[in-house]
C-alpha positions in Angstrom: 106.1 79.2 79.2 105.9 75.7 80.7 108.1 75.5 83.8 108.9 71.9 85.1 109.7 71.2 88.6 112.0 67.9 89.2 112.9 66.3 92.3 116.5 65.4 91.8 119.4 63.5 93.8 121.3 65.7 96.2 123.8 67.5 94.4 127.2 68.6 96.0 127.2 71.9 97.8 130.8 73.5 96.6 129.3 73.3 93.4 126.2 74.7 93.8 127.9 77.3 95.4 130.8 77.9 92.8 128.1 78.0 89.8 125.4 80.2 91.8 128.0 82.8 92.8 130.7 83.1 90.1 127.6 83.3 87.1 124.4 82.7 88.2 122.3 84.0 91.4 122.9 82.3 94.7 121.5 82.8 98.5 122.5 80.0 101.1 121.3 79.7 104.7 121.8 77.3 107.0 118.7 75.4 106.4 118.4 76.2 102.2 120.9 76.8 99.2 119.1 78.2 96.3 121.2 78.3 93.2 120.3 80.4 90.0 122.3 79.3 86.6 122.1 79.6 82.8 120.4 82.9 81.3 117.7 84.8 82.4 114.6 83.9 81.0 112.4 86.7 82.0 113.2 89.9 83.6 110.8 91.7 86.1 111.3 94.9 86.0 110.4 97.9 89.0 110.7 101.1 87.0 110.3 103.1 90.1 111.5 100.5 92.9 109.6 100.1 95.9 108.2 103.2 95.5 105.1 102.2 93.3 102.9 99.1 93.8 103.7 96.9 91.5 102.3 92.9 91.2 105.6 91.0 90.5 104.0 87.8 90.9 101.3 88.1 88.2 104.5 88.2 85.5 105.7 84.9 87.8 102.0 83.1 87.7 101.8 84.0 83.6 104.3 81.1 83.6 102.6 77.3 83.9 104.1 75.3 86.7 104.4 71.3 86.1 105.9 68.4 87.0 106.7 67.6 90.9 105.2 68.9 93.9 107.9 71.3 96.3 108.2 73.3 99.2 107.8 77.2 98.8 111.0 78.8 96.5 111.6 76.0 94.6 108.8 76.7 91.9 109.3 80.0 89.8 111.7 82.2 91.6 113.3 85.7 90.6 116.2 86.5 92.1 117.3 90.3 92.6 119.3 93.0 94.9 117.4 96.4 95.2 119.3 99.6 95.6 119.1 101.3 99.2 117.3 104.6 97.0 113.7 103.1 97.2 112.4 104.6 94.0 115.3 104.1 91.9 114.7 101.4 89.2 115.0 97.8 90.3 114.9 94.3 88.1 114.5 90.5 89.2 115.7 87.6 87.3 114.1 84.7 86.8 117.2 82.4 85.9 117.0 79.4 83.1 117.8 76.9 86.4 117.0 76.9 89.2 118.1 74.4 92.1 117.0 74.4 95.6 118.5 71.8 98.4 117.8 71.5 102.0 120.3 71.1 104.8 118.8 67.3 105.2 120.0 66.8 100.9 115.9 67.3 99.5 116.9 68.8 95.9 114.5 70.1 93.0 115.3 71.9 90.3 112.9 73.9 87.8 113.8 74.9 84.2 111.4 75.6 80.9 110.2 72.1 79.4 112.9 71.0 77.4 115.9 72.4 79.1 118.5 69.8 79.9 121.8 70.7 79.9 121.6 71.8 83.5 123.9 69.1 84.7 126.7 69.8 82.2 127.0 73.3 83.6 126.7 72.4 87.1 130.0 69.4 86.2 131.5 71.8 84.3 132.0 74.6 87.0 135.9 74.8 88.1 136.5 75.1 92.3 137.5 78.2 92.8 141.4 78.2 93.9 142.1 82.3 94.1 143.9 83.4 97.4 143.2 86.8 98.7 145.2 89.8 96.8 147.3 92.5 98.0 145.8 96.1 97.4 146.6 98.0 94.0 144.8 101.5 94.7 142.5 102.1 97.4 139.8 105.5 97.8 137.9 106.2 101.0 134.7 108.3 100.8 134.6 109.7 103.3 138.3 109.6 104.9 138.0 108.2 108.5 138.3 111.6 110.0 135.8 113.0 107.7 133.6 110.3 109.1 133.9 111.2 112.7 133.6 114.6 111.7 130.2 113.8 110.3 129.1 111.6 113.0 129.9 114.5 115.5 127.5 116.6 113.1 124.6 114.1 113.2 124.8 113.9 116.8 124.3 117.7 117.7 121.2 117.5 115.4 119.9 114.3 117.2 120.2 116.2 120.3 118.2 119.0 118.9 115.4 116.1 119.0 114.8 116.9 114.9 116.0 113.0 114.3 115.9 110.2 117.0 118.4 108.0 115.0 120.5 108.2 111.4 122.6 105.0 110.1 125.7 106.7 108.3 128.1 104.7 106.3 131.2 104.9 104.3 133.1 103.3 101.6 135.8 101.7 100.4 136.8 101.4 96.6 139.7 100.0 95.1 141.5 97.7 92.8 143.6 94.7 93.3 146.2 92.7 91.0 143.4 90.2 89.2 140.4 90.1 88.4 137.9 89.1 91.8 136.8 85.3 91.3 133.5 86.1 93.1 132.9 81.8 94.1 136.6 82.4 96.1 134.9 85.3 97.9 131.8 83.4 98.7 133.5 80.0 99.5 135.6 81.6 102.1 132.5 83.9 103.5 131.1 80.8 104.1 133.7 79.0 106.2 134.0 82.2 108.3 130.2 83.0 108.6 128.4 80.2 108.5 125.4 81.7 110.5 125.1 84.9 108.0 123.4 84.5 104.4 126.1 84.3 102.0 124.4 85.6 98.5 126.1 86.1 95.3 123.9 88.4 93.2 124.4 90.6 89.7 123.4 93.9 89.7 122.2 96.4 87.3 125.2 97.9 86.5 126.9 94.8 85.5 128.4 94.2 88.3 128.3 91.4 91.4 127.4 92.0 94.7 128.7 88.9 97.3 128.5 88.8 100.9 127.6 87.5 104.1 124.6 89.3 105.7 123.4 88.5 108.9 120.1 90.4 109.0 116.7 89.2 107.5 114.8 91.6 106.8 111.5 89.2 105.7 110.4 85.7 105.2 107.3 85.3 104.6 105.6 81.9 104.3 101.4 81.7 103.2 100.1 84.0 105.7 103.2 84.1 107.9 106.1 86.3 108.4 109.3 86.5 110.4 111.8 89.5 110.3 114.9 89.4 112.4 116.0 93.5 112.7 119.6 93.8 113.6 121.2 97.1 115.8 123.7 97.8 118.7 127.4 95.9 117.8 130.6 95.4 119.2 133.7 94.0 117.4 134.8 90.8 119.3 138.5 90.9 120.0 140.4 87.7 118.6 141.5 85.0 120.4 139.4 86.3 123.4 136.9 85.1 125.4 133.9 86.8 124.2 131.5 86.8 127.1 132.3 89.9 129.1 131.6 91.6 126.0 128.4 89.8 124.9 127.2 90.8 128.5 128.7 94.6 128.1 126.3 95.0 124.9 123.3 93.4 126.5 123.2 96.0 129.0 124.6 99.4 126.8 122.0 101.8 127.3 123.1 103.3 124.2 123.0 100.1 122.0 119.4 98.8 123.4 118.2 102.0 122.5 119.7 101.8 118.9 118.4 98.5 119.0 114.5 98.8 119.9 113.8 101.6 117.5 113.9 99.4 114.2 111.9 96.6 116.6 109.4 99.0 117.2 109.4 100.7 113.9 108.9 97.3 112.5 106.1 95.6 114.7 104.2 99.2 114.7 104.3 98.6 110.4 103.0 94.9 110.5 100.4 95.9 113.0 98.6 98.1 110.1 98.5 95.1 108.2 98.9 91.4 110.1 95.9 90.1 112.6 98.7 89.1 115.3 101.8 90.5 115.4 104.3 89.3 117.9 108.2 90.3 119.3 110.9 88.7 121.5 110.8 90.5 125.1 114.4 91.5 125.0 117.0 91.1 122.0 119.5 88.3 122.0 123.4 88.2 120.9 124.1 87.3 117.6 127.7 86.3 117.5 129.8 86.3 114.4 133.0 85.8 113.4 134.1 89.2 114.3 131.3 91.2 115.7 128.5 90.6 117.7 124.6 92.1 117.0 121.6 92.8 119.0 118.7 90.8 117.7 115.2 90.4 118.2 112.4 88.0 116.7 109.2 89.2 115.4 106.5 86.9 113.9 103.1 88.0 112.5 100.2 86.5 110.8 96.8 87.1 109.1 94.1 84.8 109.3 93.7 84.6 105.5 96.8 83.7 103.3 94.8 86.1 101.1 95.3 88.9 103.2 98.8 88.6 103.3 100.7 91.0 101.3 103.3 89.3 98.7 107.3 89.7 100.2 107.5 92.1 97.6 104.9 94.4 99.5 106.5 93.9 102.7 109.5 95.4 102.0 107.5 98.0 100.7 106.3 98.7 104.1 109.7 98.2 105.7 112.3 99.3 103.3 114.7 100.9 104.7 113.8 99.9 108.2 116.0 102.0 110.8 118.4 99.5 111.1 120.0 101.0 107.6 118.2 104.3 107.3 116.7 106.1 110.9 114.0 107.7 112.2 111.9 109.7 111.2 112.9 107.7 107.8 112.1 110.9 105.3 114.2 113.3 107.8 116.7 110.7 108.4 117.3 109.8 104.4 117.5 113.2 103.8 120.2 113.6 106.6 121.8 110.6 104.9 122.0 112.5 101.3 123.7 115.4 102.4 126.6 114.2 104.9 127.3 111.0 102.8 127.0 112.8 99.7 127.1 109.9 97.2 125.0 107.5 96.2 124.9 104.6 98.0 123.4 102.2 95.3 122.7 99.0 96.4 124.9 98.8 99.6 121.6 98.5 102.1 119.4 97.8 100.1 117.3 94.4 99.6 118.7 91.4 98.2 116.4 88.0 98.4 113.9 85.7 96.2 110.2 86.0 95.7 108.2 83.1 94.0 105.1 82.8 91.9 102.9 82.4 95.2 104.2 85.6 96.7 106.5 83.6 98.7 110.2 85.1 99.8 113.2 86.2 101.8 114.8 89.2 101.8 117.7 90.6 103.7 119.5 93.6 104.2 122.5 93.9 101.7 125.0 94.7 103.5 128.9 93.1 104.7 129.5 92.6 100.7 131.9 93.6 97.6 130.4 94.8 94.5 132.9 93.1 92.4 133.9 93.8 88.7 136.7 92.4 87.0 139.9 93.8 89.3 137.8 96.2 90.6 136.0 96.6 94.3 133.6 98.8 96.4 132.3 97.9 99.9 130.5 100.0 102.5 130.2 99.6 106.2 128.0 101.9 108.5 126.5 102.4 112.0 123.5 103.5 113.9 123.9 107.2 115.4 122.0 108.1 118.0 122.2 111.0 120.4 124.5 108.9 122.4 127.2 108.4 120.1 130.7 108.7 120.2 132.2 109.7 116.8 135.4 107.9 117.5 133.6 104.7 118.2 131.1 104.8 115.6 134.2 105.3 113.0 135.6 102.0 114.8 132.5 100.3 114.2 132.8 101.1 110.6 136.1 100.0 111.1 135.6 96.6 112.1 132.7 95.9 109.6 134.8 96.5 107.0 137.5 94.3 108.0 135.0 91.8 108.9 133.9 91.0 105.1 137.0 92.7 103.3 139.0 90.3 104.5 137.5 87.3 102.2 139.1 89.8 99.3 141.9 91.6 100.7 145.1 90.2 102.3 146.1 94.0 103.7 144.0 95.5 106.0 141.3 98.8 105.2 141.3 101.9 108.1 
């Protein structure tokens, strides 16, 4: 198939947004939106994940690019969102349109020679005018007290020394009045997290997961890659100063060391594989609306942009990274599977873009609602190390969930 690549005038953001998340495929930063629409024309499918090596960029290269030149993710993109469960089966999309537009207003859009009806859909997409709904049934697996419960359980087997951290989570699921207009969700995630990634993805199951994450996992550029690992939080009170508490989680013991064993899980990883690999001395804050994160920087490079493995094979190497699973990750998962004791699908789990040059960004898919129709599930978790306190790690949960559920829900979620 003959793709052409068109630079086009800047196009308004709202609607980009509306079409990309309500129908279509959508991840926005604060430098990029990239906006899938229309069908699928090809479907890429992992039949056992991450698990088995797989080329997705030979089925993207079979395709003949044409027309103007672009920066990287603006040529033949597939969109998709992994499940946490590494070797369960996975599929990217490579949508009928695809539109990507800088912060600065540079647009191009890609579509198969001889599509043109891209600018009908994008004036035909409706602004999204739903309010947030009041709750019609709501389950929580586990109930908060059977979360502390198994909190307290992981951390007398961390002490043991068997595990030196285990991220456990827990969910929400629940129905409101109408059905979830997934462009309201995203529209207001962005006004209230406009340093997150706000993505609007459909899943495998036929449902949509939308969100605001905050954590990349990679980006990788030619023979360049940056990943941004995220541990050790604190829920920011409202209408407080934050500061006292930015500098209270810059110096927990316990949260640095949550924090530094994804940093050092990750930079020993690319070091098998990158000529330079390089991390931040210390982590920084990263302050949201609600919460603020430990964060720390890590670039690496090869020499050859041959020699650097496709995004696909990164997260490969690095899915899940501690941050979401633990450490030792087999023992950890494991530990995951039998306290949690359902399936997490793809709460975790990668969401992002790869192009035909191997080209992508992924991140961690989490603080999001898998939507469908009037229904809702949404999971939060936390790092447990043996310095945890189960009643504070259930807060934690607490707060994450309020943090994102709040773009769907007027009531509030324990």
């Amino acid at each position: 198939m003959r793709i052409l690549r068109q630079r086009i005038a800047t196009q308004p953001l709202n609607a980009l947004r509306t079409v990309g998340a309500r129908d279509g495929w959508l991840i926005e930063t604060a430098d990029v939106i990239r906006v899938g629409f229309g069908d699928a024309v090809e479907h890429v499918i992992l039949e056992q994940g991450l698990e088995a090596t797989f080329d997705a960029t030979s089925s993207l290269r079979r395709h003949e690019l044409v027309g103007d030149d672009g920066p990287p993710g603006s040529g033949v993109v597939a969109f998709g969102a992994l499940p946490f469960d590494r070797s369960a089966p996975s599929q990217l999309d490579v949508p009928r349109y695809c539109i990507t537009q800088t912060s600065n207003g540079d647009a191009w859009i890609t579509s198969p020679e001889g599509s043109d009806s891209w600018s009908g859909l994008l004036a035909g997409t409706t602004a999204p005018v739903q309010e947030t709904q009041s709750l019609r049934s709501l389950s929580l697996q586990p109930t908060p007290d059977e979360y502390a419960h198994n909190v307290a359980l992981a951390v007398e087997i961390l002490r043991s020394k068997e595990i030196d951290k285990v991220v456990l989570a827990r969910s929400v699921r629940g129905t409101v009045p109408e059905a979830i207009d997934a462009a309201a969700v995203a529209q207001r995630l962005q006004h209230r997290e406009p340093l997150c990634t706000i993505f609007s993805i459909p899943t495998s199951d036929q449902r949509r997961f939308v969100g605001a994450t905050p954590e990349l996992i990679a980006r990788r550029t030619g023979a360049t890659l940056q990943c941004h690992p995220l541990a050790g939080t604190i829920a920011l009170p409202p209408n407080v100063e934050p500061e006292d508490y930015l500098t209270w989680l810059l110096g927990s013991t316990k949260n640095l060391h949550e924090h530094n064993v994804p940093v050092n899980e990750i930079v020993t990883a690319l070091e098998g594989v990158y000529d330079d690999v390089r991390a931040d001395a210390g982590p920084s804050i990263v302050a949201l609306r609600t919460l603020a994160h430990l964060g720390t920087w890590i670039e690496a490079s090869c020499r050859r942009v041959e020699d650097a493995p496709d995004a696909l094979e990164v997260l490969r190497l690095l899915h899940p990274t501690s941050a979401v699973g633990g450490v030792p990750r087999q023992s950890a998962y494991e530990l995951i599977r039998r306290l949690e004791q359902i399936d997490r699908g793809y709460y975790a789990g990668p969401l992002g873009w790869i192009d035909a040059n191997g080209d992508g960004e992924w991140w961690i898919g989490f603080r999001g609602v898998l939507v469908k129709g009037a229904q809702f599930e949404a999971w939060a978790g936390a790092g447990i190390v043996s310095e945890s306190d189960p009643i504070a790690e259930r807060e934690e949960t607490k707060a994450k969930l309020a943090s994102f559920l709040s773009s769907v829900l007027v009531d509030a979620v324990q």
